[in-house]
C-alpha positions as CSV (number, residue, x, y, z in Angstrom):
1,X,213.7,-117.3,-8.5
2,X,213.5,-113.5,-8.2
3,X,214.1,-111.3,-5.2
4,X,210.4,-112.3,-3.4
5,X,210.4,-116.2,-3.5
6,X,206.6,-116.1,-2.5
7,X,205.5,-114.0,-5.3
8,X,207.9,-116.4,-8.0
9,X,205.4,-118.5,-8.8
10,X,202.6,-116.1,-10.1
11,X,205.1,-113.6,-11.6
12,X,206.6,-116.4,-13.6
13,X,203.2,-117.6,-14.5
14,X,201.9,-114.0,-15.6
15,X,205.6,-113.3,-17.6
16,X,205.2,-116.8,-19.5
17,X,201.5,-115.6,-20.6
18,X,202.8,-112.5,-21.6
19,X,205.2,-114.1,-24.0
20,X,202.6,-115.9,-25.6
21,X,200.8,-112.5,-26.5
22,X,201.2,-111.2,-30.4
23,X,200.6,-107.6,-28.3
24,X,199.8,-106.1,-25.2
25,X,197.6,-102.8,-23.9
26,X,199.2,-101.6,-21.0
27,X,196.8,-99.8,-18.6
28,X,197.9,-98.5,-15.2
29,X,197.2,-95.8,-12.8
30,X,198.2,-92.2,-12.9
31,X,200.1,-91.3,-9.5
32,X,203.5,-91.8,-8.8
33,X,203.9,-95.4,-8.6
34,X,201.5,-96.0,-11.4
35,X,203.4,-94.2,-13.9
36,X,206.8,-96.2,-12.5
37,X,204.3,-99.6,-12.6
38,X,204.2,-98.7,-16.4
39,X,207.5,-97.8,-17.3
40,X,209.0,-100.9,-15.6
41,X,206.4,-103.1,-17.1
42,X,206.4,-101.0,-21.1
43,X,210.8,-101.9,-20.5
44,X,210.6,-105.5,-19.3
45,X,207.7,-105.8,-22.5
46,X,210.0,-103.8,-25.0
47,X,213.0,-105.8,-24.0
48,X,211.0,-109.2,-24.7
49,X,210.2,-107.7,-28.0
50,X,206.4,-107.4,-27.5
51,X,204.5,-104.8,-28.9
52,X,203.0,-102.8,-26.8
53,X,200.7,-99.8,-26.4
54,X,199.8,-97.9,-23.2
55,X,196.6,-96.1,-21.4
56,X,196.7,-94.5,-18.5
57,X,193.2,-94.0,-16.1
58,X,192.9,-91.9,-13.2
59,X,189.7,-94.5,-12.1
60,X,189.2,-98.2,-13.0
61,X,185.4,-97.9,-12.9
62,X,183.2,-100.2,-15.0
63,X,182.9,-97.8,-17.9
64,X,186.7,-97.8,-18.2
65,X,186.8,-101.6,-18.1
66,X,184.5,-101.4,-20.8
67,X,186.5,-99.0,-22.9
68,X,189.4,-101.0,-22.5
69,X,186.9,-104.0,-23.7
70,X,186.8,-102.7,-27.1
71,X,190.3,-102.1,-27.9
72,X,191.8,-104.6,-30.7
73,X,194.3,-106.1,-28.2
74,X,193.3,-109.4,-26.6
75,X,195.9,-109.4,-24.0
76,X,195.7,-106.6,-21.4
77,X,197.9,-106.4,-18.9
78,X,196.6,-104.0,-15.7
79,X,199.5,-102.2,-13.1
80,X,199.0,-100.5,-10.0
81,X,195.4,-101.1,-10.4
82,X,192.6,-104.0,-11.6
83,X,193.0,-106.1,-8.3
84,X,189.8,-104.3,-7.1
85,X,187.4,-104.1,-10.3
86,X,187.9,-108.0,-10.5
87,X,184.6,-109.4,-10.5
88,X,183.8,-106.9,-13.6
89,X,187.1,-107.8,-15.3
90,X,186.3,-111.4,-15.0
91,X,183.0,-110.9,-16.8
92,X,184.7,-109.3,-19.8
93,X,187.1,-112.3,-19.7
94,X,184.8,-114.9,-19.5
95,X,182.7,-113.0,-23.0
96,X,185.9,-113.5,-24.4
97,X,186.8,-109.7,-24.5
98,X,190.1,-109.6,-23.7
99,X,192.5,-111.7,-21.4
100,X,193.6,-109.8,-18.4
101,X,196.5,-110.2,-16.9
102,X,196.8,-108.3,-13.5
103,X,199.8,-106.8,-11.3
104,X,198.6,-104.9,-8.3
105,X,198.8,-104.0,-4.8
106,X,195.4,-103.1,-3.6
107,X,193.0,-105.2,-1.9
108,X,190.9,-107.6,-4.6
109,X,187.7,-108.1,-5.1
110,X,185.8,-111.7,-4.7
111,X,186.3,-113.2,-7.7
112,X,189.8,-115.5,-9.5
113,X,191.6,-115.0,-12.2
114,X,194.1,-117.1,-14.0
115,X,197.2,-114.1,-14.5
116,X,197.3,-112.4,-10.9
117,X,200.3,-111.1,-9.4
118,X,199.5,-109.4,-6.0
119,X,201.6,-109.5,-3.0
120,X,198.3,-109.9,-0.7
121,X,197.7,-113.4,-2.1
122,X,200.2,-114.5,-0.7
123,X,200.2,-112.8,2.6
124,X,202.3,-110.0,1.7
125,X,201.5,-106.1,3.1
126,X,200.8,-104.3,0.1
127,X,200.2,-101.1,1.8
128,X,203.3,-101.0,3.1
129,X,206.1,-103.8,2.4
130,X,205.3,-104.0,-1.7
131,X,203.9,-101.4,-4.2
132,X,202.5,-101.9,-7.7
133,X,205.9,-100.5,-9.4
134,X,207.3,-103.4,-6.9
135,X,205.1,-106.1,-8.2
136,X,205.9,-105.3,-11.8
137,X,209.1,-105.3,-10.8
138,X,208.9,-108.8,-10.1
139,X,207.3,-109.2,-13.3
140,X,210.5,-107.8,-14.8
141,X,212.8,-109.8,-13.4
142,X,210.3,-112.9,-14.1
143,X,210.8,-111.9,-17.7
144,X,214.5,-111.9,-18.0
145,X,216.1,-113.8,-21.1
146,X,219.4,-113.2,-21.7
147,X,218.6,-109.8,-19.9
148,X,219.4,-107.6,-16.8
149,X,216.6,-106.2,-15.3
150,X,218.0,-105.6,-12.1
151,X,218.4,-101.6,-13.5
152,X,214.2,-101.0,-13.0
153,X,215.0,-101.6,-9.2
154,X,215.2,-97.8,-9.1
155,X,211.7,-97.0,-10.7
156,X,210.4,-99.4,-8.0
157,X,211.9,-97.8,-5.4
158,X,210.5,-94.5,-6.5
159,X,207.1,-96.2,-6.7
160,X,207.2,-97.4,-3.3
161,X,208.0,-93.9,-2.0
162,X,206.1,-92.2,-4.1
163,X,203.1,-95.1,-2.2
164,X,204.3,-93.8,0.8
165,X,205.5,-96.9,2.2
166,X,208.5,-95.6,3.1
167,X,206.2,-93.1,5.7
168,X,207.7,-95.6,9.0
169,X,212.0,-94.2,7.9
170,X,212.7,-96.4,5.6
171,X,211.3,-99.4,2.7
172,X,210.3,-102.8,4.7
173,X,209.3,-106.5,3.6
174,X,209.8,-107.2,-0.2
175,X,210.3,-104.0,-0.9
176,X,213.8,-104.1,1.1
177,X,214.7,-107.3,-1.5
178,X,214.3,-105.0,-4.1
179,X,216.4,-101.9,-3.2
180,X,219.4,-104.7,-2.7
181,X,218.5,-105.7,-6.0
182,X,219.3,-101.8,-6.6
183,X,222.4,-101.5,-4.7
184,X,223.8,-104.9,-6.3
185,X,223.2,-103.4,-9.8
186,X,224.5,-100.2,-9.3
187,X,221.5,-98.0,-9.6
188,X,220.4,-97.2,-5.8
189,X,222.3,-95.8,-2.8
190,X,220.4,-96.2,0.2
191,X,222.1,-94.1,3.2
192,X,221.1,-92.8,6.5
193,X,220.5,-88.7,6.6
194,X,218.3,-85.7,7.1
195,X,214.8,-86.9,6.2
196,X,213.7,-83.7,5.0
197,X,211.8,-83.6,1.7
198,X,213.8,-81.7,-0.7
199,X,217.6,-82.5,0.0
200,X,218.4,-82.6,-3.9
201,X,217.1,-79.4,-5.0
202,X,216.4,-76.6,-2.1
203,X,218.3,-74.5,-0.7
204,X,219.0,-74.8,2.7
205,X,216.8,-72.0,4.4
206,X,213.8,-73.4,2.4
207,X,214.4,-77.1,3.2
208,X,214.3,-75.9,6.9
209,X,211.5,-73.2,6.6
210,X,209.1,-76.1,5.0
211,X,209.8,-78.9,7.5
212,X,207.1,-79.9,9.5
213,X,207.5,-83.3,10.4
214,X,208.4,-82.6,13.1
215,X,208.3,-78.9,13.7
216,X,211.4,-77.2,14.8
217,X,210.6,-73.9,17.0
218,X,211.8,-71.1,15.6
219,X,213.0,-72.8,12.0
220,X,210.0,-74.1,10.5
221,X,207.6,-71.7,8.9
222,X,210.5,-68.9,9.6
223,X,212.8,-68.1,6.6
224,X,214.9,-65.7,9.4
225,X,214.9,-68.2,12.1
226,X,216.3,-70.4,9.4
227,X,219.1,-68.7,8.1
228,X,219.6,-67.3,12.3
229,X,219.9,-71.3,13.0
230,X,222.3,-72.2,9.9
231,X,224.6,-69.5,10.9
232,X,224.9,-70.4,14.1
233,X,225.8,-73.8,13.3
234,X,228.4,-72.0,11.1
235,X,227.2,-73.1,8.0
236,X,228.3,-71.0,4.7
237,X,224.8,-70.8,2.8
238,X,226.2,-69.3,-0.2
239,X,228.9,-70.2,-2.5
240,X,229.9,-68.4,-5.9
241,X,226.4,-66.0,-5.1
242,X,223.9,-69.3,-5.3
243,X,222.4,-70.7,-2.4
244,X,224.4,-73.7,-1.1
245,X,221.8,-77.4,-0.9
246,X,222.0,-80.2,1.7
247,X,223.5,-82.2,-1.6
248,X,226.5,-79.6,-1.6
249,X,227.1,-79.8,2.2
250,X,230.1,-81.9,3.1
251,X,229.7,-84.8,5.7
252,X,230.8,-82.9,8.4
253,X,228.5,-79.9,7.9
254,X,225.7,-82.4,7.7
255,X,226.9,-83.9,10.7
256,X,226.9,-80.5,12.3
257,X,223.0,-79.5,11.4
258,X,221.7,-82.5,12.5
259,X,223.1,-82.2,15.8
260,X,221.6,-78.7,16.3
261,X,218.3,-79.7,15.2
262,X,218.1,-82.5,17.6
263,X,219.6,-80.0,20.3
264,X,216.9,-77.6,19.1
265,X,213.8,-80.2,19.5
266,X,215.3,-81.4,22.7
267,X,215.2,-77.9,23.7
268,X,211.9,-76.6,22.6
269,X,210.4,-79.2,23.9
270,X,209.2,-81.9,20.6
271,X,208.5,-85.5,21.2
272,X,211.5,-87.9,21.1
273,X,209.3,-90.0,18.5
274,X,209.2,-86.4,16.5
275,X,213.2,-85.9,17.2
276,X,213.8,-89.3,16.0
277,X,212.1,-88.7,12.7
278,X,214.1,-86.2,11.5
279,X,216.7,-88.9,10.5
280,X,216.0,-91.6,8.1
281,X,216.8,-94.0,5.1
282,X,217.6,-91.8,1.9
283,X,217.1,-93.6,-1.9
284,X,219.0,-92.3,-4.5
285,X,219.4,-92.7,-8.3
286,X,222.8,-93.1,-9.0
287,X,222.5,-92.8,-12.7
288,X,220.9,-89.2,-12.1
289,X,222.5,-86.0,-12.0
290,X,223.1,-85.0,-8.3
291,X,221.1,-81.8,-7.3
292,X,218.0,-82.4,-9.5
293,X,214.8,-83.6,-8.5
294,X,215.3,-87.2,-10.2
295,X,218.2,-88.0,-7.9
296,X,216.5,-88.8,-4.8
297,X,213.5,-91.1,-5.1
298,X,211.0,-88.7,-3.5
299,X,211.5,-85.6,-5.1
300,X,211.0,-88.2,-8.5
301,X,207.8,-89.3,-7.4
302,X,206.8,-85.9,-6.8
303,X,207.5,-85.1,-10.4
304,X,205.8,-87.8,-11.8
305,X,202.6,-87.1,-9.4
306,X,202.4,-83.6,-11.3
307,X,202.7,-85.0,-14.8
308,X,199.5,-87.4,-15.2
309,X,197.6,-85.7,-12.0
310,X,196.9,-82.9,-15.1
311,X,196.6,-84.9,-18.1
312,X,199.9,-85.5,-19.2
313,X,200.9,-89.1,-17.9
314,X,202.7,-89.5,-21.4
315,X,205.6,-86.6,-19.8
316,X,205.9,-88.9,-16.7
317,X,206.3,-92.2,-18.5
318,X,208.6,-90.7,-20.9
319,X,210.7,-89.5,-17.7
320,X,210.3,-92.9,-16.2
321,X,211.9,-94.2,-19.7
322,X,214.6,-92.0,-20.1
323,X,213.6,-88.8,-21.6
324,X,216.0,-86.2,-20.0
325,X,215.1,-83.6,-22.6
326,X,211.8,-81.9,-24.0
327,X,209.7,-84.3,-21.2
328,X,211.8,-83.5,-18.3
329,X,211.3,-80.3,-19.2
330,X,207.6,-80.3,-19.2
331,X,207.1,-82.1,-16.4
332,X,209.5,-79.8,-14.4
333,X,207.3,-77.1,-15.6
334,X,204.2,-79.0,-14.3
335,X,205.9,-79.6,-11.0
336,X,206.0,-76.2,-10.5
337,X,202.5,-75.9,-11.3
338,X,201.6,-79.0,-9.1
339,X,203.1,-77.1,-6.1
340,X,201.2,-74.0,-6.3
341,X,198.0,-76.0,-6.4
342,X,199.3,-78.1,-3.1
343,X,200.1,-75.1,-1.5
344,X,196.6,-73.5,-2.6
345,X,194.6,-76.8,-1.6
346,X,196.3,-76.6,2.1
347,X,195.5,-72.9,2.6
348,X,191.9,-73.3,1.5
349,X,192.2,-76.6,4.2
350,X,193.7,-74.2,6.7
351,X,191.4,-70.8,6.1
352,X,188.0,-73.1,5.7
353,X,189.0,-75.9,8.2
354,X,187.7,-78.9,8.9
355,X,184.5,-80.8,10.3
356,X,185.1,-83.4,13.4
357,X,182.6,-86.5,13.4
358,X,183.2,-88.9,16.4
359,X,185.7,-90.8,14.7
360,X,186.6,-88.9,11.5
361,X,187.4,-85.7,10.0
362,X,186.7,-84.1,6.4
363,X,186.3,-81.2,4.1
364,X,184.4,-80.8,1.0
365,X,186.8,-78.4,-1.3
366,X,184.1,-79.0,-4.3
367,X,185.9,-77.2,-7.2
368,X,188.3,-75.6,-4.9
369,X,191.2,-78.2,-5.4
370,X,191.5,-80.7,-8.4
371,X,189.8,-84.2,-7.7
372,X,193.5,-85.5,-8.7
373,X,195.1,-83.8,-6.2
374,X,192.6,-83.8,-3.6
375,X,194.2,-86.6,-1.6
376,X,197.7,-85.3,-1.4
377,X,196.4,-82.3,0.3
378,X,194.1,-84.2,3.0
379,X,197.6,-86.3,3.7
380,X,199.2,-82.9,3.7
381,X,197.2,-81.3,6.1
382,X,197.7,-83.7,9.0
383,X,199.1,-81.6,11.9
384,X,197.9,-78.5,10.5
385,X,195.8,-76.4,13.2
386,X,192.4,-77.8,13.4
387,X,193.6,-80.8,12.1
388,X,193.8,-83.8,14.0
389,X,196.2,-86.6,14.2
390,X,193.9,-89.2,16.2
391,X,191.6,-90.0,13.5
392,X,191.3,-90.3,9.7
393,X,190.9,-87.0,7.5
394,X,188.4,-87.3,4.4
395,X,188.4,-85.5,1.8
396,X,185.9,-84.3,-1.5
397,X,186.0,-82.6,-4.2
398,X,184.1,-82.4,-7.1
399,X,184.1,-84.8,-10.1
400,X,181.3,-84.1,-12.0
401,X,178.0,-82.6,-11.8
402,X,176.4,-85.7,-9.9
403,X,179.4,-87.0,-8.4
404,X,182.0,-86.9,-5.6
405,X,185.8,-87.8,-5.4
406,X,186.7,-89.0,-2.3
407,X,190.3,-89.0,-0.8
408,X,190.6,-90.6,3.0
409,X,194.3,-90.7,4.6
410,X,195.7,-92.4,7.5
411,X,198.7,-92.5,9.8
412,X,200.6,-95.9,10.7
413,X,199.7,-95.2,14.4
414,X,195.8,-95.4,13.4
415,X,196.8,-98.3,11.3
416,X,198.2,-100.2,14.3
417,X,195.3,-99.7,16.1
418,X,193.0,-101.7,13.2
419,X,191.9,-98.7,10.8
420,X,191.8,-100.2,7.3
421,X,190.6,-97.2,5.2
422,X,190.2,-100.0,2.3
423,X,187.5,-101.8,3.9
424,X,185.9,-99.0,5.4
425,X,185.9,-96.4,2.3
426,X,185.0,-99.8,0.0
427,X,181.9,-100.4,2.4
428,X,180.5,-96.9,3.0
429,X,181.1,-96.0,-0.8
430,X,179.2,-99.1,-1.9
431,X,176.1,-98.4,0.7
432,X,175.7,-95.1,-1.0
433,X,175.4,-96.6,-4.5
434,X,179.2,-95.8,-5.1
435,X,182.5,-97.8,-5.5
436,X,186.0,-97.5,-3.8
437,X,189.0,-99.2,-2.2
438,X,192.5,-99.1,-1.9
439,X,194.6,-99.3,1.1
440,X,194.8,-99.5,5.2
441,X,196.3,-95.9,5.5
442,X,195.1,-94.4,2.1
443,X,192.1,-94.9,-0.1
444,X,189.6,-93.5,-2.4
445,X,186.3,-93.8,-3.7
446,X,183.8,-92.2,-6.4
447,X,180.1,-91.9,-4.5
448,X,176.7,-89.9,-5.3
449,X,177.1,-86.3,-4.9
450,X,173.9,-86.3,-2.7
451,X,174.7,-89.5,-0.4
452,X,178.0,-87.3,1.2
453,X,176.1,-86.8,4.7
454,X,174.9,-91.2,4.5
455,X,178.3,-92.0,3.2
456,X,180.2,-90.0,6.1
457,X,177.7,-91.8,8.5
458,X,178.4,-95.3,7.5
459,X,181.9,-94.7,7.3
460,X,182.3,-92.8,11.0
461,X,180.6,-95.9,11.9
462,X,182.7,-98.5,10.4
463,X,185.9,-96.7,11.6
464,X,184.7,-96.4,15.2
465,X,184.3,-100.7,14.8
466,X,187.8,-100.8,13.7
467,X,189.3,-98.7,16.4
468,X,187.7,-100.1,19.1
């Protein structure tokens, strides 16, 4: 039956149609848990001995459809993304095109197909309790024959984290059936600790300089004020001349640091909410080397997001499939890249800030910061000054001459009281003469470069229905 009895049903249904195919195109998104979608879905295919080849898109628009149209395969199978672009996929379907076959998260359009696996058709979050590298998961384990595909569980998880639906401490709803799946196999540890970013690979001053959720007086942003707090905890930060990690730390010297950076926010005044935050659910990759980034599922997802956010998805999903050499090198390389553009998108966001509407906030970076990464640094710059916390944050950047990328982000708190930045992106982008969609907390959408100041009105209107 699979881990998500709801979902059994259509993920058999999809895997049976799959068999039947003499090949498959692959096509799936390019963050995080589009790249992990892939790779699951490219292992279940290779280990059901179906040829398959693979594209990545960064957009699902109707000229991609169309591109996809005239490939030679007649069975495409869509992760992470096609929910949304259904009523154009059906049309190529019903010419006879190609038959799609469809595992997603995100909120679909009007219109039925035969092959659809998506966790809201059955009443299933999938903003939060299942992502797309979760649904082909499913597909995975729908595809077993006389194989074990509980191992993907880990790609999954780093999909859903990489979604950020692990944003409220820890991975909820089907996505929780899933990381058992993990643990039962042997390829997850889920355990309760510091829920810093970073755990694997910094070094302890740094992972406490850059923590900012919540901020810690006198740590955060203050490399001194670091090391001053570590040693008076009477942590050794060095051993053998290299900076110690949280990884190297022993259970009592965790123990220790956690107690003093509670004691520290009690002190200095930050919310018990905030406090409380600082400790959460951990995922890690058993089979990966402790102390690298592809041991804990969020630094991996970081990694992927700066392999195909710059062209080279082929790096990520040859991570994602086992590649430990020549790609992992690559893609570590582009990490490092990735981060000097995130931390070059949030100063821009800090030094130019940001424009309030009643409901809303944005920034236009034009060709300031990538279109690819645009997003990650609107979601970054929440509680930055200037920047604030009660409303959405929407952000642009350039795409092409005549167009605009849009990137709008959330928080759960705005979430639980009625934002849906799907709906509300999807029917502000589409009043404009543009397209979009996605989910409640994150979302995206390609519009008119000259309908910015109409789209931001429609959508500061449609958010201040939701809220109230």
């Amino acid at each position: 039956m699979g881990p998500v009895p709801e979902l059994a049903d259509r993920a058999r249904s999809c895997a049976d149609r799959l068999r039947q195919a003499e090949s498959v195109l692959l096509a799936s998104h390019i963050d995080a848990d589009g790249l992990t979608s892939a790779a699951i879905a490219a292992s279940a295919l290779e280990r059901a001995k179906i040829p398959t080849n693979v594209v990545f898109k960064n957009q699902l628009d109707d000229d991609e459809i169309a591109s996809i149209a005239l490939r030679e395969e007649q069975t495409v199978l869509f992760t992470d993304f096609g929910s949304g672009q259904l009523d154009t996929i059906v049309e190529h379907e019903a010419r006879g095109d190609f038959e799609p076959v469809i595992v997603d998260h995100h909120q679909p359009a009007d219109a039925e197909t035969r092959y659809h696996l998506n966790p809201l058709l059955e009443g299933i979050d999938g903003a939060s309790e299942l992502s797309g590298a979760g649904a082909c998961y499913l597909l995975a384990r729908a595809m077993e024959d006389g194989t074990d595909n509980r191992d993907l569980a880990g790609l999954a998880v780093v999909g859903a984290v990489g979604d950020m639906q692990a944003s409220g401490g820890e991975l909820i709803g089907a996505n929780r059936a899933i990381v058992e799946d993990g643990v039962a196999a042997g390829v997850l540890e889920e355990r309760t600790d510091l829920a810093l970013y970073g755990i694997q690979t910094r070094p302890l001053p740094k992972l406490l300089e850059y923590a900012d959720r919540p901020r810690i007086p006198g740590v955060t942003g203050d490399q001194a004020g670091a090391i001053e707090f570590l040693e008076s905890v009477g942590i050794q930060l060095k051993a053998d001349d290299e900076w110690r990690r949280w990884v190297d730390l022993s259970m009592d010297e965790r123990q220790s640091v956690v107690s003093a950076l509670l004691k520290r926010g009690v002190e200095r005044g930050v919310s018990a909410d905030a406090i409380d935050s600082l400790v959460g659910t951990t995922y890690s990759l058993t089979e990966e080397e402790p102390g690298t980034e592809l041991r804990d599922a969020s630094e991996f997802s970081t990694l992927l997001n700066a392999t195909a956010r710059y062209e080279r998805a082929d790096v990520g999903l040859a991570v994602c499939l086992g590649d430990r050499g020549q790609a992992l090198a690559r893609a570590r390389r582009l990490l490092a890249n990735h981060r000097r553009n995130l931390s070059d998108g949030l100063e821009w966001v800090r030094e130019q800030g940001v424009t309030l509407e009643s409901n809303i906030q944005w920034f236009d970076a034009g060709d300031a910061i990538r279109e690819t990464i645009v997003g990650i640094v609107a979601g970054m710059a929440f509680g930055t000054p200037g920047v604030q916390r009660d409303r959405p944050i929407v952000a642009f950047a350039e795409k092409s001459d005549t167009e605009r990328k849009v990137s709008a982000r959330g928080t759960p708190g705005l979430v639980r009281q009625g934002l849906d930045l799907s709906d509300a992106i999807g029917e502000a982008s589409r009043a404009v003469g543009g397209d979009g969609g996605g989910h409640d907390v994150a979302a995206g959408a390609t519009i008119p470069t000259d309908e910015r100041q109409a789209f931001l009105d429609r959508l500061d209107a449609v958010i201040a229905e939701q809220i109230a």
